[in-house]
mmJSON file of the N, C-alpha and C atoms, coordinates in Angstrom:
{"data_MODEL":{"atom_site":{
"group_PDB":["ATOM","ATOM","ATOM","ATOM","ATOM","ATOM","ATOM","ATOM","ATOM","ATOM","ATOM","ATOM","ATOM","ATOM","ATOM","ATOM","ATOM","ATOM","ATOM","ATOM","ATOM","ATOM","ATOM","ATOM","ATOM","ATOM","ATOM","ATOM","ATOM","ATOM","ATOM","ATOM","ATOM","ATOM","ATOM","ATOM","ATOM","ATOM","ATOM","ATOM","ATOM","ATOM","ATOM","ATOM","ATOM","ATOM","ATOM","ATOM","ATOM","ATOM","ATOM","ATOM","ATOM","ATOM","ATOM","ATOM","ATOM","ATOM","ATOM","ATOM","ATOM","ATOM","ATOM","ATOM","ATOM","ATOM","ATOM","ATOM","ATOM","ATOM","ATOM","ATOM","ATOM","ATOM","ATOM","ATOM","ATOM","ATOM","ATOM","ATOM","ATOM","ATOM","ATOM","ATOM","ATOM","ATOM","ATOM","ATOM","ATOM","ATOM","ATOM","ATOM","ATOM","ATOM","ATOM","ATOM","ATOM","ATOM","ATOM","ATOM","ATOM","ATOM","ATOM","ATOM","ATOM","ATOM","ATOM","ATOM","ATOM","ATOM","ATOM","ATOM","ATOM","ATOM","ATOM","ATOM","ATOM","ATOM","ATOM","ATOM","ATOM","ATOM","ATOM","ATOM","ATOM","ATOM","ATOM","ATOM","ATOM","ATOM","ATOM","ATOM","ATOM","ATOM","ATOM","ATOM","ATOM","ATOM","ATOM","ATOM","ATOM","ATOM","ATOM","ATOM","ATOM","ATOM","ATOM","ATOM","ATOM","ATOM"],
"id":[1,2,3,4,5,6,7,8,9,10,11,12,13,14,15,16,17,18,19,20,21,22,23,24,25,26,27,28,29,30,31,32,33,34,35,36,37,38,39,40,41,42,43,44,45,46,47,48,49,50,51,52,53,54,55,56,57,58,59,60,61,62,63,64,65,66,67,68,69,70,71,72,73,74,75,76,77,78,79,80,81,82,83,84,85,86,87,88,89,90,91,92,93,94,95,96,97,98,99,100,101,102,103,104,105,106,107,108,109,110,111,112,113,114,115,116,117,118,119,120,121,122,123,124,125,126,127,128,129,130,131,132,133,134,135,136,137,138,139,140,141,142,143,144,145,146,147,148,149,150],
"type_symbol":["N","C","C","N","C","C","N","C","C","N","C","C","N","C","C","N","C","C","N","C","C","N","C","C","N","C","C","N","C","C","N","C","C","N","C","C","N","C","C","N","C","C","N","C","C","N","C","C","N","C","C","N","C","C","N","C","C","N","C","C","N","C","C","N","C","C","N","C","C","N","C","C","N","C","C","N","C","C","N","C","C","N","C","C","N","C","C","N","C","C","N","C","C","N","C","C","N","C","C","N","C","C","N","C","C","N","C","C","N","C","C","N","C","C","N","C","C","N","C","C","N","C","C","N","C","C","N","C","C","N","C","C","N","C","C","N","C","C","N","C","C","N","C","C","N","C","C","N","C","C"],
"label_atom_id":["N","CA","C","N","CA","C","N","CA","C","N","CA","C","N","CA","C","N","CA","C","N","CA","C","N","CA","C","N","CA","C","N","CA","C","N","CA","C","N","CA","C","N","CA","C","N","CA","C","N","CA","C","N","CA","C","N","CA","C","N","CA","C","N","CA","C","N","CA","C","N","CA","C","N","CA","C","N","CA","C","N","CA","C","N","CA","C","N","CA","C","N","CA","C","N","CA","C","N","CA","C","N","CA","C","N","CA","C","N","CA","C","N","CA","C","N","CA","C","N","CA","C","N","CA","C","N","CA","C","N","CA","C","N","CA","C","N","CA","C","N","CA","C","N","CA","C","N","CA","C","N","CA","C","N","CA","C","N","CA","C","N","CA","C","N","CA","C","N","CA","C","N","CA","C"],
"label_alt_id":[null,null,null,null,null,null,null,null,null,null,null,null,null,null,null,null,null,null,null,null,null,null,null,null,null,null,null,null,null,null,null,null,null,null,null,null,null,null,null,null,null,null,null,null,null,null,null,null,null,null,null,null,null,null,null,null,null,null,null,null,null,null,null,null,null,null,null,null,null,null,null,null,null,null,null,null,null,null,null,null,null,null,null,null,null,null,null,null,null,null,null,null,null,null,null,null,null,null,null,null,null,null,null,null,null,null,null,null,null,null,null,null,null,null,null,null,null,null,null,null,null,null,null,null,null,null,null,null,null,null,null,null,null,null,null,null,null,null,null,null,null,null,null,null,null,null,null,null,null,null],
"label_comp_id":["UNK","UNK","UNK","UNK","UNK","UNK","UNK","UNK","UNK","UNK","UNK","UNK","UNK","UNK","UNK","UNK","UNK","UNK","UNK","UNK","UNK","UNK","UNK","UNK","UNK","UNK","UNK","UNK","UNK","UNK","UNK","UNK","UNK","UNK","UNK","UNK","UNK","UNK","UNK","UNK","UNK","UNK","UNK","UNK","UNK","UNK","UNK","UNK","UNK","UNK","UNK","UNK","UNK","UNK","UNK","UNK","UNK","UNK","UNK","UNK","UNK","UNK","UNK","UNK","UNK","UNK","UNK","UNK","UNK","UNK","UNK","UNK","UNK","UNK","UNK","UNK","UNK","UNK","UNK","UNK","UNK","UNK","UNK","UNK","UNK","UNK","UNK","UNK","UNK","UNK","UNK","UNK","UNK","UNK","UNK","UNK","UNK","UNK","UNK","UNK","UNK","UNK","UNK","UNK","UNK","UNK","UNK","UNK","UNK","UNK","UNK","UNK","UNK","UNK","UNK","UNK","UNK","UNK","UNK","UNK","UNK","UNK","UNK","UNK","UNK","UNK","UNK","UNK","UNK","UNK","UNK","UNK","UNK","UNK","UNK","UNK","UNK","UNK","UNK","UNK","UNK","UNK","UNK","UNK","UNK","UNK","UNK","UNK","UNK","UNK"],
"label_asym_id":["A","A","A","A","A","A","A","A","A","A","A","A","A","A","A","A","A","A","A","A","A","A","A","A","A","A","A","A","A","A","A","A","A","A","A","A","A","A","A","A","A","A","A","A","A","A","A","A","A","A","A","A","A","A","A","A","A","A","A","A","A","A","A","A","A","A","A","A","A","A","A","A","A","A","A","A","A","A","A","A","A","A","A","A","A","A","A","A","A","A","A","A","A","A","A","A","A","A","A","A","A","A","A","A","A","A","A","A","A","A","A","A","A","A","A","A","A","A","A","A","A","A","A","A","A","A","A","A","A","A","A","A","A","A","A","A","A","A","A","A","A","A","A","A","A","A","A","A","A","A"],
"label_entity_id":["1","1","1","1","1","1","1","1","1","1","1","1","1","1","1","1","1","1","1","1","1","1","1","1","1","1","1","1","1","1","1","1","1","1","1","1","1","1","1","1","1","1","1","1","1","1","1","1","1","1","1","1","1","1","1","1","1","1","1","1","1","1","1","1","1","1","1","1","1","1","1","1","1","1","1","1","1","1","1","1","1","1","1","1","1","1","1","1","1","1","1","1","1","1","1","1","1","1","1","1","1","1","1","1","1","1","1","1","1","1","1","1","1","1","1","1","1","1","1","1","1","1","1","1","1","1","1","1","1","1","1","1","1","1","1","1","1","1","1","1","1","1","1","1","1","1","1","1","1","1"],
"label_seq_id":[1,1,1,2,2,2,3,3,3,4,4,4,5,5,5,6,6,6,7,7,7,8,8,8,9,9,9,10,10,10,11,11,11,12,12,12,13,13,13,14,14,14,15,15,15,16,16,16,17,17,17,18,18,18,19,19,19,20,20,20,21,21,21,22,22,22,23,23,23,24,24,24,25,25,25,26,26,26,27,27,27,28,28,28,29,29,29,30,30,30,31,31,31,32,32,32,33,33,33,34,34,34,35,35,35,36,36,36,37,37,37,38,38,38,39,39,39,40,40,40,41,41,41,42,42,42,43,43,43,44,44,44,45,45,45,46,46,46,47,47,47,48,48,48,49,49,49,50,50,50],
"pdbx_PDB_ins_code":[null,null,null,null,null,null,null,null,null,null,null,null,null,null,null,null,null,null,null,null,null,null,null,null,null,null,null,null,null,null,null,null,null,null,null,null,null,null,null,null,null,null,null,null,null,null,null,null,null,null,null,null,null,null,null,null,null,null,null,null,null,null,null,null,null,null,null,null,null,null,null,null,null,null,null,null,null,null,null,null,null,null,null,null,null,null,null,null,null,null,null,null,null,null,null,null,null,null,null,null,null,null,null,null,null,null,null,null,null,null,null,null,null,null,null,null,null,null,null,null,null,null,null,null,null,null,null,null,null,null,null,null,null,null,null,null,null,null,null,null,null,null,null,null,null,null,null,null,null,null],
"Cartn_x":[10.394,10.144,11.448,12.937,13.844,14.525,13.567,14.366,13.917,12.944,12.276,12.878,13.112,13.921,13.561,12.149,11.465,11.945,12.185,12.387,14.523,14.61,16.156,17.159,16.068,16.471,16.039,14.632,14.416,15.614,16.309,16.762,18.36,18.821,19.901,19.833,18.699,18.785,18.308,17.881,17.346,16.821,17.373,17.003,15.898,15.95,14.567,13.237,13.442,12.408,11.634,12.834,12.944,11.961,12.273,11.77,9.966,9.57,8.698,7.731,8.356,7.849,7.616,8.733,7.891,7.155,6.988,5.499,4.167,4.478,3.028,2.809,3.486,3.257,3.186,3.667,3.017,1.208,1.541,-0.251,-1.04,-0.611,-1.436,-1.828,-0.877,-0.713,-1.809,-1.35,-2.401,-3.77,-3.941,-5.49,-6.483,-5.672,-6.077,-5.972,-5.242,-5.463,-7.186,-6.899,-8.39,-9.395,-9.034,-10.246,-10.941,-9.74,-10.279,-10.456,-9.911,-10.344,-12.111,-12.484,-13.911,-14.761,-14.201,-14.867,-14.904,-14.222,-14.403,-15.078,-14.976,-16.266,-17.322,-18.047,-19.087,-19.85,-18.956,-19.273,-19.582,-20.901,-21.361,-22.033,-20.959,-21.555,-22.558,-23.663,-24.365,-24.056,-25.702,-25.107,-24.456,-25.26,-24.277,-22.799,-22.527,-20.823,-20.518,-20.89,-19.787,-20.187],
"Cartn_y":[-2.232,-1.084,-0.467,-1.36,-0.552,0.116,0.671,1.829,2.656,2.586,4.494,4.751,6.015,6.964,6.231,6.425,6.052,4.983,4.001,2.202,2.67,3.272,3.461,3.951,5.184,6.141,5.532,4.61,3.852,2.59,1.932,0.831,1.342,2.386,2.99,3.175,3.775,3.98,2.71,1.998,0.856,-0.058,-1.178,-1.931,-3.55,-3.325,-4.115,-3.178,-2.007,-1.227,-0.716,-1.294,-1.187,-2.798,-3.67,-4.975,-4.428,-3.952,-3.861,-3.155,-1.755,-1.081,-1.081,-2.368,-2.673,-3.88,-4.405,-5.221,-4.804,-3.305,-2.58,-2.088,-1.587,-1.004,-1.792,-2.974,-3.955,-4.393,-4.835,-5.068,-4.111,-2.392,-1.492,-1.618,-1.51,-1.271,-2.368,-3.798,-4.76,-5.116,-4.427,-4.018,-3.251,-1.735,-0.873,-0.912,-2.273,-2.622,-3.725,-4.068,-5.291,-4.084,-3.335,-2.865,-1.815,-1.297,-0.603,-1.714,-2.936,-4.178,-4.637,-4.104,-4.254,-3.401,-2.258,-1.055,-0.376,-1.351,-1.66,-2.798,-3.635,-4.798,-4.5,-3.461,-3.216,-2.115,-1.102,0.14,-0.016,0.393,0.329,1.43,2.257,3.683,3.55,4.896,5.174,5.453,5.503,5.819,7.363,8.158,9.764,9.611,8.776,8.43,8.484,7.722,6.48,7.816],
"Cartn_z":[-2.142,-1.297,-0.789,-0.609,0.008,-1.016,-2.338,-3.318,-2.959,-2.115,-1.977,-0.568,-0.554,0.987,1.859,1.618,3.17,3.838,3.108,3.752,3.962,3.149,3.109,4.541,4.772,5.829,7.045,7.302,8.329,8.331,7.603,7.868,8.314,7.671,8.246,9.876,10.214,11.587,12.23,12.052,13.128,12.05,12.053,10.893,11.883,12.73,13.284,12.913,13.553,13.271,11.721,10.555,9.486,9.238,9.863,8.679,9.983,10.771,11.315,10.34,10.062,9.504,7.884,7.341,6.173,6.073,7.085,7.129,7.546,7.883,8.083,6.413,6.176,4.819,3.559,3.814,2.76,3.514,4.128,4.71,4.708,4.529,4.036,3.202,2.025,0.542,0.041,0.677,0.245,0.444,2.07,2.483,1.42,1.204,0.231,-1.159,-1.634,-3.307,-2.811,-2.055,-2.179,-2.01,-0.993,-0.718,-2.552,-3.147,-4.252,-5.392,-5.458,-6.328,-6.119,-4.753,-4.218,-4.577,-4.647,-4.759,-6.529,-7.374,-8.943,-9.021,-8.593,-9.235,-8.525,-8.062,-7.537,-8.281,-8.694,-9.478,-10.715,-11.089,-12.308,-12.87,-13.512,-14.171,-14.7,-14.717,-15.545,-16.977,-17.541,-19.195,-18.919,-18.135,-18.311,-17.6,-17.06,-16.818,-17.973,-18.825,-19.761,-20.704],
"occupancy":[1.0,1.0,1.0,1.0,1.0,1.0,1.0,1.0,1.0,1.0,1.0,1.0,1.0,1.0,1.0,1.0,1.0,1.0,1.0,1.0,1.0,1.0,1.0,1.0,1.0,1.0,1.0,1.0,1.0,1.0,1.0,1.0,1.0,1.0,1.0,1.0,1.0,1.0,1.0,1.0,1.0,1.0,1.0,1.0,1.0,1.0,1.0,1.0,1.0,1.0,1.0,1.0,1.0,1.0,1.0,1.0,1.0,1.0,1.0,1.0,1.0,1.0,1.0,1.0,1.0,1.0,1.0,1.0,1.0,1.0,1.0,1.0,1.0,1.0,1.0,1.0,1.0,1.0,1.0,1.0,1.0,1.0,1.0,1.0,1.0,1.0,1.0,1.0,1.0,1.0,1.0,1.0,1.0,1.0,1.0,1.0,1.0,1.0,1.0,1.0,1.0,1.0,1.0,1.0,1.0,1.0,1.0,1.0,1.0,1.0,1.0,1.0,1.0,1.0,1.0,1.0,1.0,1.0,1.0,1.0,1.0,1.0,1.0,1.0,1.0,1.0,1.0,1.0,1.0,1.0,1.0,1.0,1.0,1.0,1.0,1.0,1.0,1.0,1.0,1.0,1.0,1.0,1.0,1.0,1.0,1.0,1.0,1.0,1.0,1.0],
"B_iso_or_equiv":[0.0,0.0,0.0,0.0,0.0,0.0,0.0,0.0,0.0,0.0,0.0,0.0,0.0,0.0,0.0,0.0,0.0,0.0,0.0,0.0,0.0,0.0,0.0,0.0,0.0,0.0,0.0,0.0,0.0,0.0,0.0,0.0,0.0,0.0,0.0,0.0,0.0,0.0,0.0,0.0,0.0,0.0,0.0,0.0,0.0,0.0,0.0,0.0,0.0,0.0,0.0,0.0,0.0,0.0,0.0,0.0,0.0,0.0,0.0,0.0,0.0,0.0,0.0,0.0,0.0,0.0,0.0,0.0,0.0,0.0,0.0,0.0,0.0,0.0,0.0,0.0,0.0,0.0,0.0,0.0,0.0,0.0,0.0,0.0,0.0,0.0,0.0,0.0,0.0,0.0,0.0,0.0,0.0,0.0,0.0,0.0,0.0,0.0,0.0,0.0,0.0,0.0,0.0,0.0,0.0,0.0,0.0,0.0,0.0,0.0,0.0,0.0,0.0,0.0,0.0,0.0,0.0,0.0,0.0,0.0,0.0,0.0,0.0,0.0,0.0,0.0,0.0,0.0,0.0,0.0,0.0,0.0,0.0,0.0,0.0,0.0,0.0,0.0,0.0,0.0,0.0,0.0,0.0,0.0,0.0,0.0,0.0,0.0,0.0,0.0],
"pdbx_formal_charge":[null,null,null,null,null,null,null,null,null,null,null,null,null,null,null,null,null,null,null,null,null,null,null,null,null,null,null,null,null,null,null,null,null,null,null,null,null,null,null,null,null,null,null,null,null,null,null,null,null,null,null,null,null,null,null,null,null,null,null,null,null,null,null,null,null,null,null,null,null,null,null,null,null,null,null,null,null,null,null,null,null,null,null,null,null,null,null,null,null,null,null,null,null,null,null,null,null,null,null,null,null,null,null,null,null,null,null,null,null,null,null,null,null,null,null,null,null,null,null,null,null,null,null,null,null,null,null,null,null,null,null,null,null,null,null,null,null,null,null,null,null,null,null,null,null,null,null,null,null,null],
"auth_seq_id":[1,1,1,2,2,2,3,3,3,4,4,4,5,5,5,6,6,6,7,7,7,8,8,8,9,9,9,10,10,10,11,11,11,12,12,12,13,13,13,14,14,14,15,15,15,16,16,16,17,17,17,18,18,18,19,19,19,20,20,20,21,21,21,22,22,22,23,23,23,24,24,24,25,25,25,26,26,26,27,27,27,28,28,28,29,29,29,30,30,30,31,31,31,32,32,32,33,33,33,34,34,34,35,35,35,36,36,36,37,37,37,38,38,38,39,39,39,40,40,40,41,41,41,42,42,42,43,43,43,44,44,44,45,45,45,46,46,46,47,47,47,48,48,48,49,49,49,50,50,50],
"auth_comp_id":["UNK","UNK","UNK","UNK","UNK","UNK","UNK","UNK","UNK","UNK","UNK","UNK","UNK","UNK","UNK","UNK","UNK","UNK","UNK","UNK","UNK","UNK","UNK","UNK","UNK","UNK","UNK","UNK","UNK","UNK","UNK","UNK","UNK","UNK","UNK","UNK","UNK","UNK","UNK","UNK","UNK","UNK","UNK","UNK","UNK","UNK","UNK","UNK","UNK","UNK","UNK","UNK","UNK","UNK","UNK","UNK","UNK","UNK","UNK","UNK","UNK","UNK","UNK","UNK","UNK","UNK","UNK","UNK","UNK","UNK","UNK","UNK","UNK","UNK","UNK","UNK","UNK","UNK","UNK","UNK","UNK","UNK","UNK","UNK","UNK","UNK","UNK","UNK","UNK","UNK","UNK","UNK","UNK","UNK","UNK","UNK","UNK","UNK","UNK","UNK","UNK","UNK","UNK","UNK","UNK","UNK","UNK","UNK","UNK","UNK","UNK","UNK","UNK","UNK","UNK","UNK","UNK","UNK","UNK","UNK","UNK","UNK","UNK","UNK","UNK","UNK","UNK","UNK","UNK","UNK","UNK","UNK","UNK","UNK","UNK","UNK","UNK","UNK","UNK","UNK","UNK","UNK","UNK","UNK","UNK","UNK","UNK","UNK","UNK","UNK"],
"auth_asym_id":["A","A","A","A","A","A","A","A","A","A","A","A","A","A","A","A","A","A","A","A","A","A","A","A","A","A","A","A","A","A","A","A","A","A","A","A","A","A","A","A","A","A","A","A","A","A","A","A","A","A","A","A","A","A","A","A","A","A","A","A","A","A","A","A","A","A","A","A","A","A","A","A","A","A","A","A","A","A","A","A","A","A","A","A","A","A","A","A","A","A","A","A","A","A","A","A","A","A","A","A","A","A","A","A","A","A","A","A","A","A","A","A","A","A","A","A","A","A","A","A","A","A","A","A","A","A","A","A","A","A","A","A","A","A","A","A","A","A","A","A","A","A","A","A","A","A","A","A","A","A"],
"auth_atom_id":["N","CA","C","N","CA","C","N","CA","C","N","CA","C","N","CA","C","N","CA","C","N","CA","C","N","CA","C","N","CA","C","N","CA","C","N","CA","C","N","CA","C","N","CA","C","N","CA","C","N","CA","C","N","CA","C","N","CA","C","N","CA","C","N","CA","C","N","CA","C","N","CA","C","N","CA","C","N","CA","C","N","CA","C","N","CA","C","N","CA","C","N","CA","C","N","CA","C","N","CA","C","N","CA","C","N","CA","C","N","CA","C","N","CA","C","N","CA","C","N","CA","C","N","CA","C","N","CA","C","N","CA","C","N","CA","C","N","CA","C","N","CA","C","N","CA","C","N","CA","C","N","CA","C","N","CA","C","N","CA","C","N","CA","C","N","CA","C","N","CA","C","N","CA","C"],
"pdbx_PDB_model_num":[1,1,1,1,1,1,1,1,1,1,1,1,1,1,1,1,1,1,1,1,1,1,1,1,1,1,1,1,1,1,1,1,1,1,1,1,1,1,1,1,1,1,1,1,1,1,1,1,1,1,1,1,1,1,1,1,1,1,1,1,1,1,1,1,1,1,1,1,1,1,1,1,1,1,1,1,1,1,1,1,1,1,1,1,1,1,1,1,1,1,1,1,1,1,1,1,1,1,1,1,1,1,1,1,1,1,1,1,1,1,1,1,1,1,1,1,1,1,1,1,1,1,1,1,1,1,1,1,1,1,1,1,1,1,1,1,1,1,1,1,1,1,1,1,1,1,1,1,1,1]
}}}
């Protein structure tokens, strides 16, 4: 994560606030992969999907 700006430009300026703020955004990122890993083993197209 500290190749993209975002984590770059936060750790330049305040680098506590930097390891804070990339432990929110990993626990996002990982909330919202389970939650769409949930939301594919549940979904089961129709024949007019497929």
């Amino acid at each position: 994560m500290y190749r993209e700006t975002r984590f770059k430009m936060v750790e330049k300026m305040n680098v506590v606030v930097a390891g804070d703020y990339l432990k929110t955004a990993t626990h996002t990122a990982q909330s919202l992969y389970k939650r769409y890993q949930s939301l594919h083993e549940h979904y089961q197209p129709t024949q007019e999907e497929v």
